[in-house]
C-alpha positions in Angstrom: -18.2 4.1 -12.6 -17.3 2.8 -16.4 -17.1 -0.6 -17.8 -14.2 -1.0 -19.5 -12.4 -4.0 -21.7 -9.2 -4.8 -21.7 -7.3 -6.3 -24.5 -3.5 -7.2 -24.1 -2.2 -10.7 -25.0 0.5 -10.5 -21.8 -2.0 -12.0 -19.3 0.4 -11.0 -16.2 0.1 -7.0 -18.2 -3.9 -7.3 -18.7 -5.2 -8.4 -15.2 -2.7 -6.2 -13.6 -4.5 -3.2 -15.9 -7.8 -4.8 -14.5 -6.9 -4.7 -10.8 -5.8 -1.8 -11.4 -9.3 -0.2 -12.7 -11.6 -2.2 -10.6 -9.6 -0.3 -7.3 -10.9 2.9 -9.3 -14.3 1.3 -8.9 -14.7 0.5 -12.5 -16.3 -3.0 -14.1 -13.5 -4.6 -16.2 -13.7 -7.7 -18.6 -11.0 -9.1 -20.5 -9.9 -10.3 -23.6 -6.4 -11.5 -24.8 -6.6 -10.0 -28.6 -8.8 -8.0 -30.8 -10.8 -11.0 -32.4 -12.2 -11.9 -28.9 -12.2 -8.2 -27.7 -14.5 -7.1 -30.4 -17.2 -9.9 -29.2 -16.9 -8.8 -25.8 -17.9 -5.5 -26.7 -20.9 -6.5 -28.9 -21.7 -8.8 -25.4 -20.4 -6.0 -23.1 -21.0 -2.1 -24.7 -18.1 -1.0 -22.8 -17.5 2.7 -22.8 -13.9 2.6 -23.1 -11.4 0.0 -24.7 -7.9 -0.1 -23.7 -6.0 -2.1 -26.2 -2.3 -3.1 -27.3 -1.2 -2.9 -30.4 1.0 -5.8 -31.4 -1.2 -8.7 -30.5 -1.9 -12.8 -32.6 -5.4 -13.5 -34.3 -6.0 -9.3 -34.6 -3.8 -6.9 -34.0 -4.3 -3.6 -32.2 -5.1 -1.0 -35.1 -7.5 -3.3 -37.0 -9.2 -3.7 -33.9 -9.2 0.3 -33.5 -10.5 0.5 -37.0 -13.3 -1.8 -36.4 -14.3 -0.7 -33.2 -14.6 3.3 -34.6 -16.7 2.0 -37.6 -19.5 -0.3 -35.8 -19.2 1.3 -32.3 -17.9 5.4 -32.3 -18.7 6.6 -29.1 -16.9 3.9 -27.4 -13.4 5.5 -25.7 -10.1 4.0 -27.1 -6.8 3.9 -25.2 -4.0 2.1 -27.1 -1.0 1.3 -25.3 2.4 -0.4 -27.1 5.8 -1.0 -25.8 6.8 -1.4 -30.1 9.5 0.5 -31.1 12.4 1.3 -28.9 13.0 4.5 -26.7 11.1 7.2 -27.7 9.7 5.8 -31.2 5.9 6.4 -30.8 5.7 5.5 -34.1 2.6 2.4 -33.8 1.3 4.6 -31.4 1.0 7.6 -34.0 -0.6 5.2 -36.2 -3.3 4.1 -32.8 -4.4 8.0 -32.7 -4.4 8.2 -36.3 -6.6 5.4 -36.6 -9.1 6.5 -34.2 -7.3 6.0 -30.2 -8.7 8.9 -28.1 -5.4 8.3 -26.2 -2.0 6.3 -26.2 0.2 5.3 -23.7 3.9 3.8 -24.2 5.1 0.6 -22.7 5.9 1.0 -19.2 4.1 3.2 -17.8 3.4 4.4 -14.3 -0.3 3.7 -12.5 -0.6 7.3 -12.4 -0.3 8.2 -15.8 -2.7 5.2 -17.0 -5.6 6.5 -14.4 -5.2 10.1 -15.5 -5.5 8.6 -18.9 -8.7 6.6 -18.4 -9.8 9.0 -16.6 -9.3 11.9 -19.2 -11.0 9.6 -21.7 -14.1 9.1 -20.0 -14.7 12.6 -18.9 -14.3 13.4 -22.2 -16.7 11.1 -24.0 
């Protein structure tokens, strides 16, 4: 299917998202911030990036930014559990910034493969 990166500092939240996608029959490599998840893309050419927001070294949204300047038809999914209860407010900023698609902190399996999926089919 796709190769995808994901980029999450929670290591129990980022291999769980890459079991996850390999049961979907997708290739998935790792990274735990945006500084090491931009050199696995220039290694890797992913089609789709699924990254949080609030991360150490680089943070979600500069990692957005960079990835829609040097590589724009890569897919982007941010996901953030920032903000309490129904403030989507980082995640606002993700799709103004370039996310194809956001996703807030929990969220079911469903809902993140119908997410993935809607991303890729649409790139």
């Amino acid at each position: 299917m796709a190769k995808i990166l994901v980029i999450d500092d929670d290591p129990d939240l980022r291999r769980t998202m890459r079991r996850i996608l390999e049961r979907g029959g997708h290739d998935v490599h790792e990274a735990e911030n945006g500084l090491t998840g931009i050199r696995v893309v220039e290694e890797e050419l992913p089609e789709l990036v699924v990254t949080d927001l609030l991360m150490p070294e680089k943070e979600g949204i500069e990692t957005i930014v960079e990835l829609r300047e040097r590589f724009p038809s890569i897919g982007i999914v941010a996901v953030s559990g920032a903000g309490g209860a129904g403030d989507r407010g980082p995640l606002i900023d993700a799709e103004l910034f370039g996310a194809d698609a956001t996703l807030p902190k929990p969220f079911s399996i469903d809902t993140f493969l119908r997410t993935i999926e809607g991303v890729l089919e649409s790139a």
